[in-house]
KEPABA-397847 format. One record per residue: x, y, z of N, C-alpha, C in turn; residue in three letters. Coordinates in steps of 0.1 Angstrom, whole numbers, padded with zeros to 4 digits, always signed. Example, Ala and Ser with C-alpha at 12.3 -4.5 7.8 and 13.67 -1.06 7.14 Angstrom:
+0132-0057+0078+0123-0045+0078+0132-0033+0078ALA +0128-0022+0071+0137-0011+0071+0129+0000+0079SER 
END
This chain:
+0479-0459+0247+0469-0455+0257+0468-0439+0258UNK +0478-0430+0260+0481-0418+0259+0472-0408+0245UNK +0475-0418+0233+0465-0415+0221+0452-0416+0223UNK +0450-0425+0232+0432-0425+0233+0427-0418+0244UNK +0431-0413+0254+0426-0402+0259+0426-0387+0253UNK +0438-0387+0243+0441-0378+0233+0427-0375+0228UNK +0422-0385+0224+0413-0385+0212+0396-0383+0216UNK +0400-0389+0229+0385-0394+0236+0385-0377+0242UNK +0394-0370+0247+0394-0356+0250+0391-0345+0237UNK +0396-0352+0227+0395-0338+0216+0382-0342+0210UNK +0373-0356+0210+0363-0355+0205+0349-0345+0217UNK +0355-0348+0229+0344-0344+0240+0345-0323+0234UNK +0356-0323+0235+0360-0308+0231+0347-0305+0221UNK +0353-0314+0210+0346-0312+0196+0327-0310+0198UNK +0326-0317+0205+0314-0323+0210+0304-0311+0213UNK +0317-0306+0222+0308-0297+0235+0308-0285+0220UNK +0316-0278+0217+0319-0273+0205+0306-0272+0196UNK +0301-0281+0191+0293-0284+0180+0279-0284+0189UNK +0278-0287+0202+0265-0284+0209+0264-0272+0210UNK +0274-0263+0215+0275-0245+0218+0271-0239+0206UNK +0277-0240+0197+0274-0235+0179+0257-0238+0176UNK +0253-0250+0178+0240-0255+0177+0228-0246+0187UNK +0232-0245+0192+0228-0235+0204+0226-0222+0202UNK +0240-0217+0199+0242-0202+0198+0233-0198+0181UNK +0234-0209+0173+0226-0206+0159+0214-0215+0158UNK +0207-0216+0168+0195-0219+0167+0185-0210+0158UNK +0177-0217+0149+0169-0203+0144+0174-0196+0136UNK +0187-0201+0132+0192-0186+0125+0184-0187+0111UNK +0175-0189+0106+0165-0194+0095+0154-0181+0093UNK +0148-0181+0113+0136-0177+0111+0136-0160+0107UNK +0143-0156+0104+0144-0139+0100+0141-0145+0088UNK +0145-0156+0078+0140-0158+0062+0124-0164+0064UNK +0119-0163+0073+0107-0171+0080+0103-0187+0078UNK +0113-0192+0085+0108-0206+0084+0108-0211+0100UNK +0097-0222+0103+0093-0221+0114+0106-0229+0117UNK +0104-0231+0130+0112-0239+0139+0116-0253+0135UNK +0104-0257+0131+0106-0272+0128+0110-0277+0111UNK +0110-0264+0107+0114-0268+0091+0129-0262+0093UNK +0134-0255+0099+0146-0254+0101+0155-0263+0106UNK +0150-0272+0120+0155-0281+0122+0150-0294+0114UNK +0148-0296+0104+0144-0306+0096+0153-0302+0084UNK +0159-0295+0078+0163-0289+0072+0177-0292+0073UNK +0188-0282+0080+0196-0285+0090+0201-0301+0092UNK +0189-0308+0098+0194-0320+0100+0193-0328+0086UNK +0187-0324+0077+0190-0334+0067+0202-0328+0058UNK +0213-0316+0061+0217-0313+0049+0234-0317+0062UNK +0231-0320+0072+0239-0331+0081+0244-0342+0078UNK +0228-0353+0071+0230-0367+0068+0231-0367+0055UNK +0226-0354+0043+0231-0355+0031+0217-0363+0021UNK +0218-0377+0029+0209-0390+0021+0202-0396+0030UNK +0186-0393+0034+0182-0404+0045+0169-0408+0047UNK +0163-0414+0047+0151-0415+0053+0144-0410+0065UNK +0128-0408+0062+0121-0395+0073+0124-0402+0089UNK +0128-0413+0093+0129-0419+0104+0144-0409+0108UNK +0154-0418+0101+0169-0407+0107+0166-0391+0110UNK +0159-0386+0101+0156-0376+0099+0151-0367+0112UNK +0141-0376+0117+0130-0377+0129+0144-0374+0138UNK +0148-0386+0139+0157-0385+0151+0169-0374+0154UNK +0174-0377+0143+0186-0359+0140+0181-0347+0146UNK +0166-0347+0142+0164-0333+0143+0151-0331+0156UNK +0150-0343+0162+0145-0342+0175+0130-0339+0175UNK +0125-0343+0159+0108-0341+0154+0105-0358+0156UNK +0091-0352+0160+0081-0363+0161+0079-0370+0144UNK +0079-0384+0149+0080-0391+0130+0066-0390+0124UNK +0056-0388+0133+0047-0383+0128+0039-0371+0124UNK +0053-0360+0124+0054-0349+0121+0061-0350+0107UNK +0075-0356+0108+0087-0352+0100+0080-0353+0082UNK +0067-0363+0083+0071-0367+0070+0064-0355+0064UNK +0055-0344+0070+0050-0330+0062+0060-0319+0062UNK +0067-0323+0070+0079-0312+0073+0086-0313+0060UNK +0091-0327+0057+0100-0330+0045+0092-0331+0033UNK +0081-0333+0037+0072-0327+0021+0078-0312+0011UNK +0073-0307+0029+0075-0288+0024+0084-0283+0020UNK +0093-0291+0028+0108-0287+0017+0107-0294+0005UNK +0109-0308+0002+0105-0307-0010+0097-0296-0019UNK +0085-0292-0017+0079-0283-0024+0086-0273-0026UNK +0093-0268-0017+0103-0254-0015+0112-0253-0026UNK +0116-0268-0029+0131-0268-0038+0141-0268-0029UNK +0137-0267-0011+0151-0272-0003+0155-0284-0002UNK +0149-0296-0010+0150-0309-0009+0147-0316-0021UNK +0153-0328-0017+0146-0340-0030+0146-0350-0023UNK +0135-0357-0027+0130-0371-0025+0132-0384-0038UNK +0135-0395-0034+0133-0407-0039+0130-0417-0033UNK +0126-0431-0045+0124-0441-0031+0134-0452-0037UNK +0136-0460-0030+0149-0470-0030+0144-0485-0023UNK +0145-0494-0028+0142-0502-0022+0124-0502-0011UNK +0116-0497-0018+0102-0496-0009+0104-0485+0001UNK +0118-0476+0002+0118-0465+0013+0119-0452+0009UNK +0109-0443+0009+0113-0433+0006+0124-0422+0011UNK +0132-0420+0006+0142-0406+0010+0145-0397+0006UNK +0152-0391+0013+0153-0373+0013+0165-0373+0009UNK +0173-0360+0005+0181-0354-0002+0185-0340+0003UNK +0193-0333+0007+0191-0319+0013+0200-0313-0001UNK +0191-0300-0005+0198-0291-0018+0202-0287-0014UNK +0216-0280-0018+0226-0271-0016+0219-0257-0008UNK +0222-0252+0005+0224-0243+0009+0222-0229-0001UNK +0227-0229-0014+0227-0220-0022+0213-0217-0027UNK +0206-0231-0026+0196-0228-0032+0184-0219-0026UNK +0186-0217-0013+0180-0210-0007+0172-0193-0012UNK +0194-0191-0019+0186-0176-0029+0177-0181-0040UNK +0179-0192-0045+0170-0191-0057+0154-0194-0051UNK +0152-0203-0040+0141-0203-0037+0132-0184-0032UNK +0142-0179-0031+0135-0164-0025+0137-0154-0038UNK +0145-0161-0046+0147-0152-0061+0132-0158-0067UNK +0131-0171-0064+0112-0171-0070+0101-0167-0064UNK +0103-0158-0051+0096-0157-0038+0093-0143-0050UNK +0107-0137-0050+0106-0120-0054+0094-0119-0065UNK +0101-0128-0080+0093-0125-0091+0076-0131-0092UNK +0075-0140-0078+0058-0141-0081+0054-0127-0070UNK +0060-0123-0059+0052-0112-0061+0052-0099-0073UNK +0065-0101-0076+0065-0088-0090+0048-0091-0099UNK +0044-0103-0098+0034-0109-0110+0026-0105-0101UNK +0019-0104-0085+0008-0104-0078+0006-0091-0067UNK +0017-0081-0075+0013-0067-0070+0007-0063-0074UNK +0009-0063-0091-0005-0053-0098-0017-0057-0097UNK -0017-0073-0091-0034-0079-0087-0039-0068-0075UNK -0031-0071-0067-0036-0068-0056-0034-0052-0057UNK -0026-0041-0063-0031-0031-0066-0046-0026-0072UNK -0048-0036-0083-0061-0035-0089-0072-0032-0075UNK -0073-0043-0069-0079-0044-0057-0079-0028-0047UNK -0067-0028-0046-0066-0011-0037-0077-0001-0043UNK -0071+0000-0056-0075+0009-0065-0097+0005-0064UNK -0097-0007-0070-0112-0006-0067-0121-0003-0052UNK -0110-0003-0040-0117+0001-0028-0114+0018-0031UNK -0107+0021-0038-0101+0035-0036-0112+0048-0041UNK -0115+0036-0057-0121+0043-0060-0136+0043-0053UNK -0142+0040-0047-0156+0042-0038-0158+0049-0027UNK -0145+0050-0023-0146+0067-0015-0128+0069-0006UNK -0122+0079-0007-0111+0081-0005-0111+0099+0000UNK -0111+0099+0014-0106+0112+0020-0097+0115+0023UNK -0091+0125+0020-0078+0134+0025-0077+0147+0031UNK -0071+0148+0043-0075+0162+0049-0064+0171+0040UNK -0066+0182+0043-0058+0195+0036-0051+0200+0048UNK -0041+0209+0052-0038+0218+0058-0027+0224+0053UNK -0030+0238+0054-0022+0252+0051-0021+0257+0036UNK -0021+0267+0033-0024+0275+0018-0016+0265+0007UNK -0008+0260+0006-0002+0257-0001-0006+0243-0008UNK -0016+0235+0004-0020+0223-0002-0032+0228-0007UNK -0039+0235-0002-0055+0242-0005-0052+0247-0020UNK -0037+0252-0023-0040+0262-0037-0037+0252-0045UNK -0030+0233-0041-0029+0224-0051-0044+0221-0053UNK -0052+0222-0043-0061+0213-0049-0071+0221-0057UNK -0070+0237-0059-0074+0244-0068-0067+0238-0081UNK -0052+0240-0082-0048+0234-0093-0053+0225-0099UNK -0056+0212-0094-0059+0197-0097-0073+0203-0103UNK -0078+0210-0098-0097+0211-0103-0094+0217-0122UNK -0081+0222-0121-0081+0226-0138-0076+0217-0147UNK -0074+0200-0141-0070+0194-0148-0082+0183-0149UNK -0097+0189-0149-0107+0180-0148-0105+0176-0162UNK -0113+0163-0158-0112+0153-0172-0126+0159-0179UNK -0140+0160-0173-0151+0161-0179-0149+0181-0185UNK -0139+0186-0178-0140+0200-0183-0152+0214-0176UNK -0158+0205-0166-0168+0212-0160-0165+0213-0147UNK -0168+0225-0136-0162+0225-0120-0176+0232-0119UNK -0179+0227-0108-0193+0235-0101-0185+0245-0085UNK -0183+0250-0082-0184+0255-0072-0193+0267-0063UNK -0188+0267-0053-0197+0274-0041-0191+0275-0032UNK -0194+0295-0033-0189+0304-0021-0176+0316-0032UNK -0175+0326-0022-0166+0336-0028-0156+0331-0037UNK -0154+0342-0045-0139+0334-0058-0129+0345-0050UNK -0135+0360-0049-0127+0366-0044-0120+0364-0029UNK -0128+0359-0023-0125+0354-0011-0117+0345-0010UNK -0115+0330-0023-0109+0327-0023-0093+0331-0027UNK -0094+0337-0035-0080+0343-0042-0075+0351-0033UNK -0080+0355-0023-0077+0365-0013-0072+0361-0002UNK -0074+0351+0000-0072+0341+0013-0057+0335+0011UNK -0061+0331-0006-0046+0317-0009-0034+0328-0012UNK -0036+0341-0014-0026+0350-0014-0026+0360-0023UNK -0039+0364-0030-0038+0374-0043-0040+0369-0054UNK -0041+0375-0065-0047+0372-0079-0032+0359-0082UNK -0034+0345-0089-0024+0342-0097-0028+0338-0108UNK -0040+0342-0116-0044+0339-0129-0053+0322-0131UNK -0057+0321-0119-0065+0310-0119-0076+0309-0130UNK -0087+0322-0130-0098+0320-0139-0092+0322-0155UNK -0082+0327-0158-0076+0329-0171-0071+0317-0174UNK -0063+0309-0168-0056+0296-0172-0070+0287-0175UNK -0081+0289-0166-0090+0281-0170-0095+0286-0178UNK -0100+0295-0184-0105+0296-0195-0097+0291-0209UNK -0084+0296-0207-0074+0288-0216-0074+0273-0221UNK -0079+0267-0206-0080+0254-0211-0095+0252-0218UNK -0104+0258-0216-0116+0255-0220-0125+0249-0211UNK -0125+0252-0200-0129+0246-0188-0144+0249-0186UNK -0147+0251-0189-0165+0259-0182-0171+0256-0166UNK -0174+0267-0160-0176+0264-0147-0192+0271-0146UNK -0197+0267-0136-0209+0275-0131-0209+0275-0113UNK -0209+0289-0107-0206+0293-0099-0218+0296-0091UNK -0221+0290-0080-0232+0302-0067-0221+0308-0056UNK -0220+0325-0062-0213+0332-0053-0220+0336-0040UNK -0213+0348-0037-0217+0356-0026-0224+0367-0033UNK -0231+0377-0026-0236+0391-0032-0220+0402-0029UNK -0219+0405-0044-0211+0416-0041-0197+0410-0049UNK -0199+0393-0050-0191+0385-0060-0191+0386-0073UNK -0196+0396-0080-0197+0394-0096-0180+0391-0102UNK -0183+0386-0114-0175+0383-0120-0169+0396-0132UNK -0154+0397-0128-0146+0412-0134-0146+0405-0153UNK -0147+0396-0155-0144+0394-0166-0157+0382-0173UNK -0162+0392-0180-0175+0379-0188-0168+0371-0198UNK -0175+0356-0196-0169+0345-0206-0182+0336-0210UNK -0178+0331-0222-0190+0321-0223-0191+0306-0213UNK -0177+0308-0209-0173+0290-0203-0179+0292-0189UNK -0181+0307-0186-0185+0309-0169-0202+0316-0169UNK -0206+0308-0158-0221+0314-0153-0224+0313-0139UNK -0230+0324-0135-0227+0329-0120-0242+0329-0118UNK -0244+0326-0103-0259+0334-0099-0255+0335-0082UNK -0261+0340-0077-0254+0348-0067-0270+0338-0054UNK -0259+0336-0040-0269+0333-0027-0275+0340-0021UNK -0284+0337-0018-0293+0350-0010-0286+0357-0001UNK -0293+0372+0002-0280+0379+0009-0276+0376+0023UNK -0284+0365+0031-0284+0359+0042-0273+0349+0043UNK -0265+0343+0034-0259+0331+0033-0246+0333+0038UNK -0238+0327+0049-0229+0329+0052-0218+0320+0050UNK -0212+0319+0041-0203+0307+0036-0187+0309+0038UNK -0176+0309+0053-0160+0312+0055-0155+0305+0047UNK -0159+0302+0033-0151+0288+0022-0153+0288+0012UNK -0149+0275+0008-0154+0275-0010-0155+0260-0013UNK -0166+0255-0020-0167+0244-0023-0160+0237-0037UNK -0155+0230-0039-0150+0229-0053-0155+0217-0058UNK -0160+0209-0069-0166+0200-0075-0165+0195-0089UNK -0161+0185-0091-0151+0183-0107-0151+0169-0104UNK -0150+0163-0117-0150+0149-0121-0157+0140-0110UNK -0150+0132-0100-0156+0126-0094-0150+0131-0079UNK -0149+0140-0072-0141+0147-0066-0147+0164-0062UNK -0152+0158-0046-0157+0176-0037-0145+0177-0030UNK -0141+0194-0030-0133+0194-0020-0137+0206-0015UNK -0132+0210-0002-0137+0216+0007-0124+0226+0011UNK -0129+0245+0011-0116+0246+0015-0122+0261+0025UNK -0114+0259+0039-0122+0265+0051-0109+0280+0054UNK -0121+0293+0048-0108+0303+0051-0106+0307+0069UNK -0096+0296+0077-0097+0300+0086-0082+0296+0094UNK -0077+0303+0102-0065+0303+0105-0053+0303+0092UNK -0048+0293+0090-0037+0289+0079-0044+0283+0068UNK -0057+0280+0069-0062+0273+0059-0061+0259+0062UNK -0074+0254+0062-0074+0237+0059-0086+0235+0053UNK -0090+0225+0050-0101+0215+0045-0098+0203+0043UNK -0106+0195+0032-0108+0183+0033-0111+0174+0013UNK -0110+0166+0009-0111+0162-0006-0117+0152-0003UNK -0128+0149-0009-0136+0132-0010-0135+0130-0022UNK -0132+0118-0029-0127+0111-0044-0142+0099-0044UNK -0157+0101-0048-0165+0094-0048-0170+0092-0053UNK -0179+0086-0067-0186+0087-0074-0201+0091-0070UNK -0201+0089-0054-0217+0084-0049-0218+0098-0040UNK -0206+0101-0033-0207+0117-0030-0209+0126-0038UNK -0197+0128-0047-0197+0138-0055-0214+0140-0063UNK -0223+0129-0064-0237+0131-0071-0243+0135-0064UNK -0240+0128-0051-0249+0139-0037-0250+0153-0039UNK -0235+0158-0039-0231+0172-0040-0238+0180-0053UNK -0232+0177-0063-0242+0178-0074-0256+0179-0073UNK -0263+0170-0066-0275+0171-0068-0278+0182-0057UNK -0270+0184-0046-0274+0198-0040-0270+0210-0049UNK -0260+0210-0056-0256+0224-0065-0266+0223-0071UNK -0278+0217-0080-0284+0221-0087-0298+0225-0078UNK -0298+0221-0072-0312+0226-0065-0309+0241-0055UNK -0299+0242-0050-0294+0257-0047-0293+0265-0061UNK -0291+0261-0072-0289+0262-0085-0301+0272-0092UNK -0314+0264-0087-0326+0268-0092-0334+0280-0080UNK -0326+0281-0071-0331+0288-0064-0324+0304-0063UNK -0312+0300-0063-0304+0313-0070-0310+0328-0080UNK -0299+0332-0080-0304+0340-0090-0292+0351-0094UNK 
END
């Protein structure tokens, strides 16, 4: 008699035990994102091991007219397997382990469906992309970048000296371009002539009214804007449908020049 309250006590123990644990690790799934109900479906079949979607139902406290899409999805997942046996279909729970491999195939189809969906960035990117500038040092990159034009041609507008003067003094900007072979055509200021004649460069100068605190820059597919004021800021547009805007105003300021 003594043995069976023994036992009828260590099971209540065990009991309460196994409800607290069940309790306290509810969910501990959904940080790998699985809902509530595939966890408890889950869970309860890797409990019974071997069972049909009814036991199933009941273990895990799902509606039976729920369980059987529940236990689909895991199958699909590879957290499960199915057979049928006598006219019943049943379930199987995979090893726990399998869980990394199911997120080890999670990883490598995105590795396959990043560069899709980069493609995609890249084609919104390319139809118009702004970036603001602030302070000399990003203003004098984006001078840099204009000498790495692909077509080899920069239109700009407004002082050169003004600019060089602003970003900090001569550092060999119009020499390195000519080096590369760059050809530019310029609408300065009056009073802007150019110290060094080249074939790659042609200047015509704004009327003496024009008052421009900046400098425009214009290359490949790419206006940028740079404002001599305080520390320096501006602004870069990357557009095929801008930059022809722009263009098409350089050249009509172009013809009016001189």
């Amino acid at each position: 008699m003594l043995a069976f309250f023994w036992l009828l006590w260590y099971y209540c123990v065990d009991e309460k035990s196994r409800q607290h644990m069940n309790k306290s690790e509810k969910n501990i799934l959904e940080p790998l994102g699985f809902d509530s109900k595939t966890e408890q479906a889950y869970r309860a079949l890797i409990r019974l091991a071997d069972a049909p979607a009814y036991r199933v139902a009941k273990e895990s406290g799902i509606k039976r007219t729920t369980i059987y899409h529940v236990l689909e999805n895991l199958v699909s997942q590879g957290l499960a397997s199915a057979y049928t046996a006598r006219g019943v279909r049943r379930y199987v729970a995979e090893s726990p382990h399998k869980l990394k491999n199911f997120f080890e195939q999670k990883t490598i189809l995105a590795e396959r469906i990043i560069p899709l969906l980069l493609e995609e960035t890249h084609k919104q990117g390319a139809l118009f992309k702004l970036g603001f500038l602030e302070g000399k040092e990003a203003l004098r990159g984006l001078s840099e970048e204009a000498l790495e034009a692909k077509e080899k041609n920069i239109l700009s507008i407004g002082s050169s000296r003004g600019l060089v003067a602003f970003l900090g003094g001569k550092y060999g900007y119009g020499k390195r371009r000519r080096e590369r072979g760059i050809r530019t055509r310029a609408l300065r200021l009056k009073g802007d002539e150019e110290s060094t004649h080249s074939a790659l460069t042609q200047i015509r100068f704004l009327p003496k009214t024009t008052e421009l605190p900046g400098h425009i820059l214009i290359f490949d597919n790419t206006v940028g804007v740079i404002l001599f004021e305080g520390n320096g800021y501006g602004f870069v547009v990357r557009s095929k449908a801008f930059t022809r805007v722009m263009r098409s105003l350089f050249e009509t300021l172009w013809q009016t020049a001189r």
